[in-house]
C-alpha positions, 0 to 999 in steps of 0.5 A: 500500500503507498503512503498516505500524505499529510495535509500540510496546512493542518500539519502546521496547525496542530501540535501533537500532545504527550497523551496523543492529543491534538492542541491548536491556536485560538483565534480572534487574536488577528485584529481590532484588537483596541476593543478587546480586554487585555485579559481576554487578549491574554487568554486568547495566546494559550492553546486549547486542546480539540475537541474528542470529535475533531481528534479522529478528524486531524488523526486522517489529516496528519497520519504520521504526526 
């Protein structure tokens, strides 16, 4: 059988976690950001883990992350 390729987009998104979880950047951090709180500025920076649904998702996506 060939290889599968990596979608090289999501690749670059996500960042694989010891445990086997995916995490990802939020967003909402790109612009009119005078508006916004600087707390919610601040929690906006860390990264979140994905959902359990969209883990199989990026897992077909990445295959060899």
């Amino acid at each position: 059988m060939p290889k599968i390729k990596t979608l090289k987009s999501a690749y670059k998104r996500f960042k694989k976690t010891s445990s086997g979880l995916f995490k990802r950047k939020q967003n909402n951090l790109r612009h009119l950001l005078t508006k916004k709180d600087s707390s919610y500025k601040r929690n906006l920076g860390k990264k979140v883990i994905v959902s359990k649904h969209d883990n199989k998702r990026i897992k077909l996506l990445v295959p060899y992350m």
